[in-house]
C-alpha positions as CSV (number, residue, x, y, z in Angstrom):
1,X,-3.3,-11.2,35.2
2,X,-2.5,-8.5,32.7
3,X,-6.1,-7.1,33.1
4,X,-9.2,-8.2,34.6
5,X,-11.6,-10.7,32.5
6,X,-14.2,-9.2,34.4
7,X,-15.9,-6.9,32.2
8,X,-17.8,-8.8,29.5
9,X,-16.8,-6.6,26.7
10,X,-13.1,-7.6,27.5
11,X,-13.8,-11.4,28.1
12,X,-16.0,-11.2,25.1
13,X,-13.2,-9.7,23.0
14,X,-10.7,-11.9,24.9
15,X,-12.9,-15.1,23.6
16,X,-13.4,-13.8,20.0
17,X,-9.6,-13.6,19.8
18,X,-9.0,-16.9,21.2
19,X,-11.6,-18.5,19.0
20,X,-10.1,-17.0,15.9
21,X,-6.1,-18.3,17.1
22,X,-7.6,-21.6,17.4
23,X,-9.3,-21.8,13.5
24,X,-5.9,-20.1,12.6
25,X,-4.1,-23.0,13.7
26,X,-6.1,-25.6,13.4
27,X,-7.2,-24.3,10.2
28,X,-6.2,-28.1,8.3
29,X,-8.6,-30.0,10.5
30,X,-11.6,-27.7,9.6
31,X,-11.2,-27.6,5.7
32,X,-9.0,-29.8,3.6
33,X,-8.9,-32.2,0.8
34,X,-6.7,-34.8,2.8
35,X,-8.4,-37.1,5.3
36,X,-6.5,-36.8,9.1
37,X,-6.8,-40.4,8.9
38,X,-6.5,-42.8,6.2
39,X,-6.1,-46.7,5.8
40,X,-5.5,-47.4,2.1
41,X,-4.1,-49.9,0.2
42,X,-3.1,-51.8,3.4
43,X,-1.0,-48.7,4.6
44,X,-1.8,-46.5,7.0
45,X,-1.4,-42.8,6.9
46,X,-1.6,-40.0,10.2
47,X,-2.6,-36.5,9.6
48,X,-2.5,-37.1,5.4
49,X,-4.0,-33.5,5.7
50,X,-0.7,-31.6,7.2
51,X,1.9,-34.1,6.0
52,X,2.7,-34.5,2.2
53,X,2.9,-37.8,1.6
54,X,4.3,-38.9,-1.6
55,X,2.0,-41.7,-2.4
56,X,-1.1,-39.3,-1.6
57,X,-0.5,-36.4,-4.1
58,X,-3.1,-37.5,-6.6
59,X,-5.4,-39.2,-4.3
60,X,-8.8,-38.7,-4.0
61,X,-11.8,-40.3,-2.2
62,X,-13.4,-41.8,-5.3
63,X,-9.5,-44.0,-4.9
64,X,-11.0,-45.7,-1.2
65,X,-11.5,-49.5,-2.3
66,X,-12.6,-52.5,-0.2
67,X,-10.5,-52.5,3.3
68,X,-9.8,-48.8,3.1
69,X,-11.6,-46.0,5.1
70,X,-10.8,-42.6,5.7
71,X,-11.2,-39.5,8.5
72,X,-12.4,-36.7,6.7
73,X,-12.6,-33.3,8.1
74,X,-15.7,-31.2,8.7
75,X,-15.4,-29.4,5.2
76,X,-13.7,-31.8,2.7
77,X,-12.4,-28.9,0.4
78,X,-8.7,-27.7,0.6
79,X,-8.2,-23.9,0.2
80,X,-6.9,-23.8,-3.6
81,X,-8.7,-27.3,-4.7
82,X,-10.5,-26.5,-8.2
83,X,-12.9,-29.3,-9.0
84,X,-12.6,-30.6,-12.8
85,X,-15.3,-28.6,-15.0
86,X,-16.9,-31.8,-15.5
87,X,-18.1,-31.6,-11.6
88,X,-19.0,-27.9,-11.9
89,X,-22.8,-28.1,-12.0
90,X,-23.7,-24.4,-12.8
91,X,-21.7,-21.1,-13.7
92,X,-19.2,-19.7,-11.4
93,X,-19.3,-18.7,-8.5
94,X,-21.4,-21.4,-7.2
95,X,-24.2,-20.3,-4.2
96,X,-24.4,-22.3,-1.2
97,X,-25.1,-25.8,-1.4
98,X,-25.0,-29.6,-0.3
99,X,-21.1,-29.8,-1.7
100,X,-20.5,-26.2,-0.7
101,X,-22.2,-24.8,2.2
102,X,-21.4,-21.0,1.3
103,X,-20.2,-21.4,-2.2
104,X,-17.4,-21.3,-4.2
105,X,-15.8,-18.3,-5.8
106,X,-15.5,-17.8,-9.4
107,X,-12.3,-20.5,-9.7
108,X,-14.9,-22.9,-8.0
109,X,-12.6,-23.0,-4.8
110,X,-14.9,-23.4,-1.8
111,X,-15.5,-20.3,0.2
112,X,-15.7,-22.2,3.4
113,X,-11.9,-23.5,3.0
114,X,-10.8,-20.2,2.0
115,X,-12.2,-18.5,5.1
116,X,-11.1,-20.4,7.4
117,X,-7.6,-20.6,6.1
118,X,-7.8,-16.6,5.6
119,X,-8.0,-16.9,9.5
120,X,-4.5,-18.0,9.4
121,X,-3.1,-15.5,6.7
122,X,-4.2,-12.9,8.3
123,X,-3.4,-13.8,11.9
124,X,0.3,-14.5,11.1
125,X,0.6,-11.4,8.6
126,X,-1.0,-9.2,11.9
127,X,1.0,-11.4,14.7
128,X,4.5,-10.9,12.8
129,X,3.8,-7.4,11.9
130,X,2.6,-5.9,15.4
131,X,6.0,-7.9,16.6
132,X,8.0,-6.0,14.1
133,X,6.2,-3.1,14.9
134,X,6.7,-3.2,18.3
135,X,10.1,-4.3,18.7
136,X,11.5,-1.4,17.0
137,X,8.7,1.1,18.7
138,X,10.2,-0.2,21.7
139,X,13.5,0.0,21.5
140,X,14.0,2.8,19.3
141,X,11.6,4.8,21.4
142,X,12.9,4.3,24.8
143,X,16.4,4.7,23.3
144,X,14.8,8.3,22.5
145,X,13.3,9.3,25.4
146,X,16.1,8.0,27.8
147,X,19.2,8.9,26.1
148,X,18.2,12.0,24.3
149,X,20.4,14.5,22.5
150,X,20.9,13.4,18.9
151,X,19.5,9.8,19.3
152,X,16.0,11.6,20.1
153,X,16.4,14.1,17.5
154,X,16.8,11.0,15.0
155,X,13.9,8.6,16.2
156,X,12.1,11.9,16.4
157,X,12.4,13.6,13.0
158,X,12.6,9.8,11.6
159,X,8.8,8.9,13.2
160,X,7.2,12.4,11.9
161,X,8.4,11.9,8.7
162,X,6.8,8.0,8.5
163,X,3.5,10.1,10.0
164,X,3.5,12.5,7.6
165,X,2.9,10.2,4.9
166,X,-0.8,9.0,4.2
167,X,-0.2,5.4,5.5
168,X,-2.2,3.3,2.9
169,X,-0.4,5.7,0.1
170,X,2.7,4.6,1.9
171,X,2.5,0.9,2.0
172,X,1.4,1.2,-1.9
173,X,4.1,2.6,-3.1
174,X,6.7,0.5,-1.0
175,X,4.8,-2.5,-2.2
176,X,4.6,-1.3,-6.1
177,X,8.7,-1.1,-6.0
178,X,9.3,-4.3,-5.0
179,X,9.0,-6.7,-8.2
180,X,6.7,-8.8,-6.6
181,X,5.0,-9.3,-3.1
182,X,5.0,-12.2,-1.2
183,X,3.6,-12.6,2.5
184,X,7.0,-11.7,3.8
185,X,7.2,-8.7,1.9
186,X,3.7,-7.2,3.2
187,X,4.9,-8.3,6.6
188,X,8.0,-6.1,6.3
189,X,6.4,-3.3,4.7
190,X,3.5,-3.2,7.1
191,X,5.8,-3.6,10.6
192,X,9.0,-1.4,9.2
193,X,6.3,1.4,8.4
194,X,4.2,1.3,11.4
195,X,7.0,1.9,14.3
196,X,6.4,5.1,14.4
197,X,3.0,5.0,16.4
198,X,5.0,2.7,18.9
199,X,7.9,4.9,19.7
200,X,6.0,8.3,20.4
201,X,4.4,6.1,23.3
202,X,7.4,4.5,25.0
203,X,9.0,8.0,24.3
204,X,7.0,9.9,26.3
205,X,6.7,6.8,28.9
206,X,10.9,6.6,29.4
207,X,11.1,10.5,29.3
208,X,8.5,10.1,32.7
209,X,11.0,7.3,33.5
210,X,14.5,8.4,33.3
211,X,13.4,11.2,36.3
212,X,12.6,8.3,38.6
213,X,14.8,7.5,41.7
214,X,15.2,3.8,40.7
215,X,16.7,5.2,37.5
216,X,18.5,7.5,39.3
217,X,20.1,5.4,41.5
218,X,21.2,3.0,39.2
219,X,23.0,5.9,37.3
220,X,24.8,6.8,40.9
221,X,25.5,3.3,41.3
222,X,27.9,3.3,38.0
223,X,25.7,1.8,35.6
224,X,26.1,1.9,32.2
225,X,23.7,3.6,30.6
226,X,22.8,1.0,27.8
227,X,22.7,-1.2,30.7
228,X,20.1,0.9,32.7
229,X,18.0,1.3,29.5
230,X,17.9,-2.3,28.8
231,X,17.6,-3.5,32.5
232,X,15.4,-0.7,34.3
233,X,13.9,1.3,31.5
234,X,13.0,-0.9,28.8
235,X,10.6,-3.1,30.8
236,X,9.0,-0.2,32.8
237,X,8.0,0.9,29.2
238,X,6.5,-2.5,27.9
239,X,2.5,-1.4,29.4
240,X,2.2,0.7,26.6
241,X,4.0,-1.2,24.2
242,X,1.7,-4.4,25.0
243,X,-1.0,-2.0,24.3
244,X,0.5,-0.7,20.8
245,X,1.0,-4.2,20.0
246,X,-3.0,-5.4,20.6
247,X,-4.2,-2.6,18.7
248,X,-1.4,-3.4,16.3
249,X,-2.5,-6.8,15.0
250,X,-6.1,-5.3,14.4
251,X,-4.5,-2.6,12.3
252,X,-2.2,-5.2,10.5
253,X,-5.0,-7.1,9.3
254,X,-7.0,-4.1,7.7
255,X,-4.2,-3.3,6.1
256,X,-3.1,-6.8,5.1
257,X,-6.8,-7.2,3.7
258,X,-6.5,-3.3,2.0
259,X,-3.3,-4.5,0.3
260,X,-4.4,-8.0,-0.7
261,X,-8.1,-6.5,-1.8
262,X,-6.4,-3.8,-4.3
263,X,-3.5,-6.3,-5.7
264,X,-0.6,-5.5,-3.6
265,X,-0.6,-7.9,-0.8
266,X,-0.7,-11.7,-0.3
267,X,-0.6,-13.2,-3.9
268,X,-2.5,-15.6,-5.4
269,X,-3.5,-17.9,-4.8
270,X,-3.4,-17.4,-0.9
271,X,-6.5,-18.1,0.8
272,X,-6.9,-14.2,2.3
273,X,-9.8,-12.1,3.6
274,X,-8.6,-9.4,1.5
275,X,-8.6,-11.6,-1.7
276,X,-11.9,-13.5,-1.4
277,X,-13.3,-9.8,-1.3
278,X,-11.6,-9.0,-4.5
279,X,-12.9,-12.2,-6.5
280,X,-16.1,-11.1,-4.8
281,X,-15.9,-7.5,-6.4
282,X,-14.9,-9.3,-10.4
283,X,-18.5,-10.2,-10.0
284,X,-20.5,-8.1,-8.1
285,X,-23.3,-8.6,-10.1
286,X,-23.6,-11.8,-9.4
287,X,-26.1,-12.9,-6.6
288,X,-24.0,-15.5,-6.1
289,X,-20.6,-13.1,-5.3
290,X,-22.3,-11.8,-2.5
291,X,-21.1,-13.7,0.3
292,X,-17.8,-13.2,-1.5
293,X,-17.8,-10.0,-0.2
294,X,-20.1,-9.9,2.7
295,X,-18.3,-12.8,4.6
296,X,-14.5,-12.1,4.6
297,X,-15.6,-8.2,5.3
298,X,-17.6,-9.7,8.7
299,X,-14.6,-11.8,9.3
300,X,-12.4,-8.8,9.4
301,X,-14.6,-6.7,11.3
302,X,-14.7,-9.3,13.8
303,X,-10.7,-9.9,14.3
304,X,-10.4,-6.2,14.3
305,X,-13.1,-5.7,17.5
306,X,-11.6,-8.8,19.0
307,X,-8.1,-7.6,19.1
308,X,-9.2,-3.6,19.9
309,X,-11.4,-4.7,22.7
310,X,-8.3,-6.8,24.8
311,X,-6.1,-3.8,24.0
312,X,-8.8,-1.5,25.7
313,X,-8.9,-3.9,28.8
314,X,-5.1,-3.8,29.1
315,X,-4.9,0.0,28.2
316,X,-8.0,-0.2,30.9
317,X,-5.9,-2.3,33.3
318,X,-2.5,0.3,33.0
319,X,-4.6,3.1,34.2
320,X,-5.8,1.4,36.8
321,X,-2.2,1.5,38.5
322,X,-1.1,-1.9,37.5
323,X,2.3,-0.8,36.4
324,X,4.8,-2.4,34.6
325,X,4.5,-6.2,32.7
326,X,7.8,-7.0,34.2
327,X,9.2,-4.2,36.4
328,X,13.0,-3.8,37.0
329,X,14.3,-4.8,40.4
330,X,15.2,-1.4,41.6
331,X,11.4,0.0,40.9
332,X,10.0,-3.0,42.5
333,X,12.0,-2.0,45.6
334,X,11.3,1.6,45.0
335,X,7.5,0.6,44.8
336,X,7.7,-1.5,47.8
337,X,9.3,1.1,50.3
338,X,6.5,4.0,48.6
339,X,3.7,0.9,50.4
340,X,5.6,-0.1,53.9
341,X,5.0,2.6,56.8
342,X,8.5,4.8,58.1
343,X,9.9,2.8,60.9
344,X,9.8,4.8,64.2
345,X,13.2,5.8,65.6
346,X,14.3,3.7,68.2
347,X,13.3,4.2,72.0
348,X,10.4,6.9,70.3
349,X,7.0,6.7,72.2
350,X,4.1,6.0,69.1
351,X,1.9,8.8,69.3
352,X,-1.3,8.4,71.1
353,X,-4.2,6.7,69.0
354,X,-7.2,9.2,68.2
């Protein structure tokens, strides 16, 4: 194991995170429109909610005759479904009831649906972006710290100047050139501008590196020395990138949900945190807005202690000496001569026990 599950604030956190993946993908068989199952009109249709059939695009479950049944999910609302104004029974936004356990917002799209998918928004905006992030962190920064001379002065000067910058002002601007976002877009922005953070880490952890004897040796061996960086330094440094990365996809989603809750991030009408809080906001007035704002902002706080609190146990876990995620050959060997005892010269006498 990466780190120990047992401390209850990191198997706690560990859970949280888990629990949110699994809504995040399974986010169709919680809230949806479409039945999983459905017999209708003597034809029989399997998972109606993730596949588009053709025949099923203006079905509804006042359409289920004589013969034909249906598997609905728990909440029978898709994320962008807006009921006719006929079946709106008060003004908008809606508070919790029978048809909508925690309301609707003020489109009459259930709030429910819209969560839950948010879960999977923002997962895959914070997942792609802490991989961005990291991946160049990574390489660029052990490509500083081992190599040196001009590449370091490059990565270096490059990273202050991304730090410099106020990084919500940042991710603004970049967002308000582009002529308009999409979900790839804020992923971009968000990874391409957050490297920085990454790189001063593996920097300092392949500078400590490159003064190793494994290291050493494979230089005396004749190794190239892209070929030592990607093969012995690269995955000695990946403990502190897997760390960067946890706390990463916490920081993604705040941002994602910054971006999304002042116009510039996920557009509409994508079922995200940072969006629900923003219809919440039109109509704050309301008494009915309030979970608007109140839930999304409790679903973000909880994503962003879930994913800080397994990057503590693994930060935890590296400082307890468990070294690299997947060591070279040549430090394993290193490491494993540093633990066996000096063999006694031959025909020596063992000194006398004490």
């Amino acid at each position: 194991m990466i780190f120990s599950l047992r401390r209850p604030a990191t198997f706690a956190a560990l859970s949280l995170a888990l629990l949110l993946a699994l809504v995040a993908a399974f986010a169709d068989f919680i809230a949806s429109d479409r039945p999983i199952l459905l017999r209708y009109r003597g034809r029989s249709y399997v998972l109606a909610n993730v596949i588009d059939y053709r025949d099923l695009r203006d079905f509804t479950a006042a359409d289920l005759g004589a013969g034909d049944w249906a598997l609905w999910p728990p909440c029978r609302h898709g994320p962008y479904s807006i009921p006719p104004l006929s079946e709106i029974p008060g003004p908008l936004p809606l508070p919790p009831g029978p048809g909508h356990p925690l309301g609707t917002d003020n489109a009459g799209r259930d709030v429910l649906a819209r969560l839950v998918h948010g879960a999977r928004t923002s997962l895959a905006i914070g997942l792609a972006a802490a991989g961005i992030q990291v991946s160049l962190g990574l390489l660029l920064g052990a490509m500083a710290g081992y190599l040196g001379g001009a590449v370091d002065a490059v990565v270096t000067r490059t990273a202050e100047v991304l730090l410099s910058f106020p990084l919500l002002l940042l991710l603004l601007a970049v967002q308000g050139i582009l002529e308009r976002t999409t979900l790839a877009s804020t992923i971009a922005v968000i990874g391409l501008t957050r490297w920085a953070d990454t790189s001063r880490l593996v920097r300092a952890e392949a500078l400590r590196l490159r003064e190793l004897p494994f290291v050493e040796a494979s230089r005396a061996a004749g190794s190239p020395p892209l070929r030592t960086l990607f093969v012995h330094v690269i995955p000695n440094c990946l403990s502190p990138a897997l760390v960067a990365a946890t706390f990463g996809i916490g920081s993604a989603i705040l941002l994602e949900s910054a971006l999304s809750f002042l116009g510039f991030g996920a557009p509409e009408p994508t079922a995200s945190w940072g969006l629900l809080m923003a219809d919440g906001f039109q109509d704050v007035l309301d008494p009915g807005a309030k979970l608007l704002v109140i839930l999304p902002g409790v679903a973000i706080f909880l994503a962003i202690s879930a994913f800080n609190g397994v990057g503590d146990g693994i930060r935890e876990a590296i400082g307890r000496g468990y070294g690299a995620v997947f060591p070279s050959v040549l430090s394993t060997s290193e490491r494993n001569r540093g633990l066996s005892p000096t063999p006694a010269p031959t025909g020596s006498v063992p000194p006398p026990a004490t």
